[in-house]
C-alpha positions as CSV (number, residue, x, y, z in Angstrom):
1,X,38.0,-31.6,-49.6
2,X,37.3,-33.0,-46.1
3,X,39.7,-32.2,-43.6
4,X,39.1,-36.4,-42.3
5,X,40.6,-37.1,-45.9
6,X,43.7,-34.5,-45.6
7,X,45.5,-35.3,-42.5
8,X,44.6,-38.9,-41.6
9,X,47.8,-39.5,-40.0
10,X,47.4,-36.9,-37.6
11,X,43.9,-37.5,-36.5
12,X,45.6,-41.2,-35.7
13,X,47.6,-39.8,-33.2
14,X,45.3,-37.4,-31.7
15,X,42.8,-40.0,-31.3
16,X,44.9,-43.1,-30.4
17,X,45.1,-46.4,-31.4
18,X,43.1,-46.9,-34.9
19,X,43.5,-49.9,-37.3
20,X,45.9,-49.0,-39.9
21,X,42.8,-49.9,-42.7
22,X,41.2,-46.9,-40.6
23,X,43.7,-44.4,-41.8
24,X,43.6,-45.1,-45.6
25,X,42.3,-42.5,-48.0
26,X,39.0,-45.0,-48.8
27,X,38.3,-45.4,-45.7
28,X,37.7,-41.9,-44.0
29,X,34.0,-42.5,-44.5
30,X,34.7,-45.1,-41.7
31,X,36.8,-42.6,-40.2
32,X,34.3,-39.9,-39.8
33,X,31.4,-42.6,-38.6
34,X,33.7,-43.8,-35.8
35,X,35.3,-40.5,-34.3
36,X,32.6,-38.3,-35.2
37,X,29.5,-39.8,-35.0
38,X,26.3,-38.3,-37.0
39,X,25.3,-36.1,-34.1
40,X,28.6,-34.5,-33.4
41,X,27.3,-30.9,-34.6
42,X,24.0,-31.3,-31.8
43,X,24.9,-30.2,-28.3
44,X,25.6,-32.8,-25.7
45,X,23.2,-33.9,-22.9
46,X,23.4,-31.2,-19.7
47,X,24.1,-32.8,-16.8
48,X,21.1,-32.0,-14.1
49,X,22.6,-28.6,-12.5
50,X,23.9,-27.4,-15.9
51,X,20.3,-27.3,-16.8
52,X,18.4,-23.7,-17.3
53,X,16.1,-23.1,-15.1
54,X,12.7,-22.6,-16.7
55,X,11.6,-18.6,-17.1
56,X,9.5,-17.7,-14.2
57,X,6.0,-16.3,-14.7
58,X,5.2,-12.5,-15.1
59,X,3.5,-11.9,-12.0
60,X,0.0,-10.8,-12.2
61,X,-0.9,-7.1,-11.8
62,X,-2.6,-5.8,-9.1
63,X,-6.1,-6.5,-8.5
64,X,-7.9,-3.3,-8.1
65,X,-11.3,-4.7,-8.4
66,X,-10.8,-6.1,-4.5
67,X,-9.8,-4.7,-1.3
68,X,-8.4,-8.4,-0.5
69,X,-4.9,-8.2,0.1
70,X,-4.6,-11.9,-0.4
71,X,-6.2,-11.8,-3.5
72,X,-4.5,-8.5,-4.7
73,X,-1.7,-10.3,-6.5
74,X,1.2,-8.1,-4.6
75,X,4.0,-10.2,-3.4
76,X,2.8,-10.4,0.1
77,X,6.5,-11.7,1.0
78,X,7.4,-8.3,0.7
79,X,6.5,-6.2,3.8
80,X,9.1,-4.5,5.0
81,X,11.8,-1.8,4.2
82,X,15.2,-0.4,5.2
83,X,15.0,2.5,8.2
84,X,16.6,5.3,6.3
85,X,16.7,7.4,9.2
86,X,15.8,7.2,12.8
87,X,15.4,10.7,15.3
88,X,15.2,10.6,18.7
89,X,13.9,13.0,21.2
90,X,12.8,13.1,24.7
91,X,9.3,13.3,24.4
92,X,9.4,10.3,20.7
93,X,11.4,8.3,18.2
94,X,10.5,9.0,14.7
95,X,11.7,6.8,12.3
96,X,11.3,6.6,8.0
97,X,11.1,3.7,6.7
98,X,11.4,2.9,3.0
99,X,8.3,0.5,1.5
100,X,8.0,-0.8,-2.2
101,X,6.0,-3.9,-3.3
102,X,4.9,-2.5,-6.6
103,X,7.3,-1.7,-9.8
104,X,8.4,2.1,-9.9
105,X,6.3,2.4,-6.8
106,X,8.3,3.0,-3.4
107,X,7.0,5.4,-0.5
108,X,8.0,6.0,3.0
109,X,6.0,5.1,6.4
110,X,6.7,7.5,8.8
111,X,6.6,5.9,12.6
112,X,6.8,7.8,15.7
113,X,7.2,5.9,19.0
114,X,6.3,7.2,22.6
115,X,9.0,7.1,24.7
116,X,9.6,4.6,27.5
117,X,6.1,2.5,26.8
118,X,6.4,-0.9,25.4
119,X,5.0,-2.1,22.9
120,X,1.9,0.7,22.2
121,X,-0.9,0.6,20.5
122,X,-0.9,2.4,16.9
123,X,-3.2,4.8,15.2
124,X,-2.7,4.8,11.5
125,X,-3.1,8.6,10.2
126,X,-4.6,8.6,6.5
127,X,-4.5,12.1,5.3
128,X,-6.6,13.3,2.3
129,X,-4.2,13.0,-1.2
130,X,-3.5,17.1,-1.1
131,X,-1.5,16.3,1.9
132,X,2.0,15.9,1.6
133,X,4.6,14.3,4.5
134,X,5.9,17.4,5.7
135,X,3.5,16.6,8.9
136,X,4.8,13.6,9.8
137,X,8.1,15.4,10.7
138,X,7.0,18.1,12.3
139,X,8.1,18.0,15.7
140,X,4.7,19.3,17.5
141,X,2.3,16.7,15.5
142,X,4.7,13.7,16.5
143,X,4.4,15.0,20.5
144,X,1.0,15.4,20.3
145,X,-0.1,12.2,18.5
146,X,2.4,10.2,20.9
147,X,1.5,11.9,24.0
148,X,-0.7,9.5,25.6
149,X,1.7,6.8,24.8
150,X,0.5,5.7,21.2
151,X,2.6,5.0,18.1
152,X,1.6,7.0,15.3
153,X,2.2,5.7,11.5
154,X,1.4,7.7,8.6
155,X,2.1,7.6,4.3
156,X,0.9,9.1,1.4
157,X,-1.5,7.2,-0.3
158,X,-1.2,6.1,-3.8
159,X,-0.7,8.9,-6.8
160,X,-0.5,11.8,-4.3
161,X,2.6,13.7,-3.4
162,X,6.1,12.2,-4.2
163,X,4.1,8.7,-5.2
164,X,2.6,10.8,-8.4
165,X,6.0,10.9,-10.4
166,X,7.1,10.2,-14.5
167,X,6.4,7.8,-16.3
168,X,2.7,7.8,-15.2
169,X,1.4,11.0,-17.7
170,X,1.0,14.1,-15.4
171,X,-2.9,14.0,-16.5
172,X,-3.2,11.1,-14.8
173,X,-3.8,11.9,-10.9
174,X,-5.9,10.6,-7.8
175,X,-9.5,10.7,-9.0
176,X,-8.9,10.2,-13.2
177,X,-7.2,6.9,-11.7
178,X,-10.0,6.4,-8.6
179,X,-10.0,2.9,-9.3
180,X,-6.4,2.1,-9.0
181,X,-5.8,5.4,-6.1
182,X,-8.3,3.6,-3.8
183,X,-7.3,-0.2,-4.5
184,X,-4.0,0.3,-4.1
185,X,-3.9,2.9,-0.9
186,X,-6.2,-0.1,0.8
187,X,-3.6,-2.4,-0.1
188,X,-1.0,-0.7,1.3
189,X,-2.6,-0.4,4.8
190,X,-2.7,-4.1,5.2
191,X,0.6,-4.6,4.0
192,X,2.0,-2.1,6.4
193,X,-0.2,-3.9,9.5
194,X,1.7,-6.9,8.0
195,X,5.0,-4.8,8.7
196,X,4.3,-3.4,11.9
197,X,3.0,-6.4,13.5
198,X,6.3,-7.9,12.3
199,X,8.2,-5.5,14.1
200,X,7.8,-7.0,17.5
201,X,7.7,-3.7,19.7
202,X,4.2,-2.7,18.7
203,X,0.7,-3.7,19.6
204,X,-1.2,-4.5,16.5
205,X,-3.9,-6.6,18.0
206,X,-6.7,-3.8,17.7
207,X,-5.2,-0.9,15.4
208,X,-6.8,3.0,14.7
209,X,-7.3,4.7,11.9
210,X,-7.7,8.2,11.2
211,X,-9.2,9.0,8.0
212,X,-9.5,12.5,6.3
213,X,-11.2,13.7,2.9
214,X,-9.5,10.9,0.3
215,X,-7.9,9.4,3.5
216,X,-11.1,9.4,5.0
217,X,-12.5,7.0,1.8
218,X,-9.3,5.0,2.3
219,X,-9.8,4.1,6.0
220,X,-13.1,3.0,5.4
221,X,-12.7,0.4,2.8
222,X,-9.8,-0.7,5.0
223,X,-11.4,-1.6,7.8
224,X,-13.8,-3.6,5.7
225,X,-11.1,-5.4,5.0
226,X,-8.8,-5.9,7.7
227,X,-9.8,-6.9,11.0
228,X,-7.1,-5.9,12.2
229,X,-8.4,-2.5,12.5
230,X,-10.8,-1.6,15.4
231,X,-11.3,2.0,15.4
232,X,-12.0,4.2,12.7
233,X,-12.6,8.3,12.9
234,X,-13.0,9.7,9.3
235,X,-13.6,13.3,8.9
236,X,-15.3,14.2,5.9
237,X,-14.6,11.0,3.9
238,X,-15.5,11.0,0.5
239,X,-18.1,8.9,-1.2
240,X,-21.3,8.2,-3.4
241,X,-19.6,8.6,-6.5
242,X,-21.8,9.4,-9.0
243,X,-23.5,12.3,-7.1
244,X,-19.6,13.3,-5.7
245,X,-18.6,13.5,-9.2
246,X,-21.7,15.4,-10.1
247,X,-21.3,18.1,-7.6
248,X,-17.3,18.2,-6.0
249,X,-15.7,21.4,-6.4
250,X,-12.4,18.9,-6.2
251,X,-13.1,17.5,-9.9
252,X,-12.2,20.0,-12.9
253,X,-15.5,21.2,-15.0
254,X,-13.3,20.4,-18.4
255,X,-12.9,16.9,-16.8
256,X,-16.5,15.9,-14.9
257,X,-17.6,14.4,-18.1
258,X,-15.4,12.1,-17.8
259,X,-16.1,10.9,-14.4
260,X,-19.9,10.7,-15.2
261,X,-19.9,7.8,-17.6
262,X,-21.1,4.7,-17.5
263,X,-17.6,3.2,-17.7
264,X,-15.4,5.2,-15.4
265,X,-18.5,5.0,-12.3
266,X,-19.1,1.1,-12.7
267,X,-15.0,0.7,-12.0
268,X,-15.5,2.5,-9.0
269,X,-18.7,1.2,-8.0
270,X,-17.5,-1.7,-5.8
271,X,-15.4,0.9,-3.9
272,X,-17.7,3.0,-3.3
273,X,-17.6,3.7,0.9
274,X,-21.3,4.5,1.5
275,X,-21.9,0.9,0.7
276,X,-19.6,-0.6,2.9
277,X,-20.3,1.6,6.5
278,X,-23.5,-0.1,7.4
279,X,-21.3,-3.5,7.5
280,X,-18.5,-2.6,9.0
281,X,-17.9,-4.4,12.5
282,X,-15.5,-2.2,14.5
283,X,-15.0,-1.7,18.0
284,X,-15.9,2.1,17.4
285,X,-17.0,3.9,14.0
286,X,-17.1,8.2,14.1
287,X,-17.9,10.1,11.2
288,X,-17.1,14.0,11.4
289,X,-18.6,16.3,9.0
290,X,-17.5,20.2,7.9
291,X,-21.3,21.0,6.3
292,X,-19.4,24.1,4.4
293,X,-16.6,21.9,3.3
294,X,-17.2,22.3,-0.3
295,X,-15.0,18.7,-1.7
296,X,-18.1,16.7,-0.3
297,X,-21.3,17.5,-1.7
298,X,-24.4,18.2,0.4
299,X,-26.1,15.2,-1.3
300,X,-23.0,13.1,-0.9
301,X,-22.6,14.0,2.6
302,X,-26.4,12.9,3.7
303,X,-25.9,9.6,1.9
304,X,-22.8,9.1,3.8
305,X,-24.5,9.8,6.8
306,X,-27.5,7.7,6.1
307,X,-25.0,4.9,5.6
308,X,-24.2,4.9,9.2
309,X,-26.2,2.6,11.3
310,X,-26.3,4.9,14.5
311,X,-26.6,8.4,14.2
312,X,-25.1,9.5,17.1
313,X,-21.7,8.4,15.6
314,X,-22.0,11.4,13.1
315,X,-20.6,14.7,14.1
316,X,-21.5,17.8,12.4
317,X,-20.0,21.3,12.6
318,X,-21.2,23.9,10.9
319,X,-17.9,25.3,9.5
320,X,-14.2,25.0,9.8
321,X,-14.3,27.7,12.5
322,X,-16.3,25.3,14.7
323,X,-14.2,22.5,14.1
324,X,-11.1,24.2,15.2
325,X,-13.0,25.2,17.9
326,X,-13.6,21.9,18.8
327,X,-10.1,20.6,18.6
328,X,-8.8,23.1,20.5
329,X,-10.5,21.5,23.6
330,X,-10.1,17.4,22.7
331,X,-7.0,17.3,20.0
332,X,-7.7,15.5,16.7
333,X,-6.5,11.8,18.6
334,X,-8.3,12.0,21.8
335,X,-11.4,10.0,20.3
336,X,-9.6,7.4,18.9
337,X,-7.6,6.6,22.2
338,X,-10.2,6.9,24.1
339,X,-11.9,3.7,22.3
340,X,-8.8,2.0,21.3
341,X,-7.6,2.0,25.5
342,X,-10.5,3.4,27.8
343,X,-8.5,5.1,31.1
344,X,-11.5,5.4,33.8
345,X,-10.6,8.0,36.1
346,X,-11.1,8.3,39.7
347,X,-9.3,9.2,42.7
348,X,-5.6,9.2,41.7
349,X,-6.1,9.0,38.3
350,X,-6.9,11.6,35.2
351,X,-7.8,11.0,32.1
352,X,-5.4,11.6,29.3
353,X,-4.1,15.4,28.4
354,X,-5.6,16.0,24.6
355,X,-4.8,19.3,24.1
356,X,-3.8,20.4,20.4
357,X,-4.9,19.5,17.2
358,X,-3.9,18.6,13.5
């Protein structure tokens, strides 16, 4: 029995004035037409701000088949960080600043400012992917690389150190994932440029960039493309990947076979450095070499070399004695400086102290 037909008297009075032919038994039919129309059970119009918003788009994953950071698909709106800690010193200011514009992905930018110089340059120290972080606090590396008043940033790159953590599978590391290890590190160095040059107390008109082993690969492709960067010094930078995977004592014998296929060497193709150093257009380009330094392969290493238009911006020592050596006279940032802000000297004036290394 419908409840229209049980209390009709009642449903007069909650609904106000209805003919009295409304509230016989017969005519609930009429009732029901009147008070509750055929569409009472579908849900009333929303007014314009009661209205859902429509579900947003997944964003797109990251491109790693381009060193574009416009076309990379990260959410370029994202550059910058919280400063979770700041030190300060007589001689520098380091700060760490936390950066994430990836999904599970946040790593820290160390920064070390000079004291008392405005707005300095900065050299961007890209370390090979064995490195960890632990030298971007130590005290003597942040005098040394600030010393002739230059900021010095430095990071990990991408899956090395604390940026290689669950739920990526622990066989997955830099060179099984060379494709996305590359892409993404080159990524990250123009979105940190993009965060530095935000800043406001930093000159980011003509940036340096030290590259070593992994790092060294990094800085390359970077500088192919941002031009922002002016200077590059890479020391033993990796490259020519199918002969590197042939021959480099860094790749596991149970895994080479891997590295060798078809597949796996046609991602990596369009990253490969050696084909990107004869185009580079830089301010200054130095390429160091260790010839005993057993990562690089000798065949690698000569192609590298070849790649380089000039020949006299290829340095070669004949062991890691001779390196050291070397340092021990110019320091590992002396180069760079020297290109990124020429001091002449003269009466009155000396050229910049470089002692140290690392």
């Amino acid at each position: 029995m419908h409840r229209w037909t049980i209390a009709p008297i009642a449903l007069a009075v909650l609904v106000g004035n209805i003919p009295a032919a409304l509230t016989q038994t017969a005519g609930t039919e009429s009732v029901r037409n009147q008070i509750a129309p055929a569409n009472v059970n579908q849900p009333s119009p929303l007014l314009p701000d009661q209205m859902a918003a429509p579900p947003a788009a997944a964003p797109k994953p990251e491109d790693w088949t381009t060193l574009s950071l416009d076309k990379s698909n990260l959410p370029l709106s994202r550059d910058g960080g919280p400063i979770l800690s700041k030190i300060e010193t007589p001689e520098y200011t380091r700060e760490l600043i936390r950066l994430q514009w990836r999904p599970g992905d946040p790593f820290d930018l160390y920064l070390v400012l000079p004291k008392g110089v405005k707005n300095p340059p900065v050299i961007l120290y890209l370390y090979d992917f064995t490195s960890d972080a632990a030298r971007f606090r130590d005290d003597g590396w942040c005098k040394r690389m600030t010393r002739n008043g230059f900021a010095a940033a430095g990071f990990s790159s991408a899956l090395s150190g604390d940026r290689l953590h669950s739920p990526r599978p622990m066989k997955q590391w830099f060179v099984s994932e060379l494709q996305e290890a590359l892409a993404s590190s080159v990524h990250d160095v123009s979105m940190v440029l993009n965060y530095l040059g935000k800043r406001g107390d930093l000159d980011t008109n003509g940036v340096g960039v030290f590259g070593q082993g992994s790092g060294g690969a990094i800085a390359v492709l970077a500088a192919a493309a941002d031009p922002r960067i002016t200077a590059v010094d890479v020391m033993d930078p990796w490259g020519d990947w199918p002969d590197w995977m042939k021959s480099s004592q860094q790749v596991p014998d149970e895994e080479r076979a891997i590295y060798l296929t078809p597949d796996f060497l046609h991602k990596v193709a369009g990253l490969d450095p050696v084909a990107f150093i004869p185009g580079l257009k830089l301010k200054a380009f130095r390429i160091q070499q260790v010839l005993d330094d057993p990562v690089t392969p000798q065949v690698a290493r000569d192609k590298v070399m070849a790649a380089v238009p000039n020949a006299d911006h290829v340095v070669r020592y004949k062991d890691w004695a001779a390196l050291r050596d070397a340092y021990s006279d110019i320091g590992l940032s002396a180069w760079l400086q020297a290109q990124l802000r020429p001091r002449p000297t003269g009466p009155g004036q000396t050229a910049p102290a470089t002692a140290g290394s690392n």
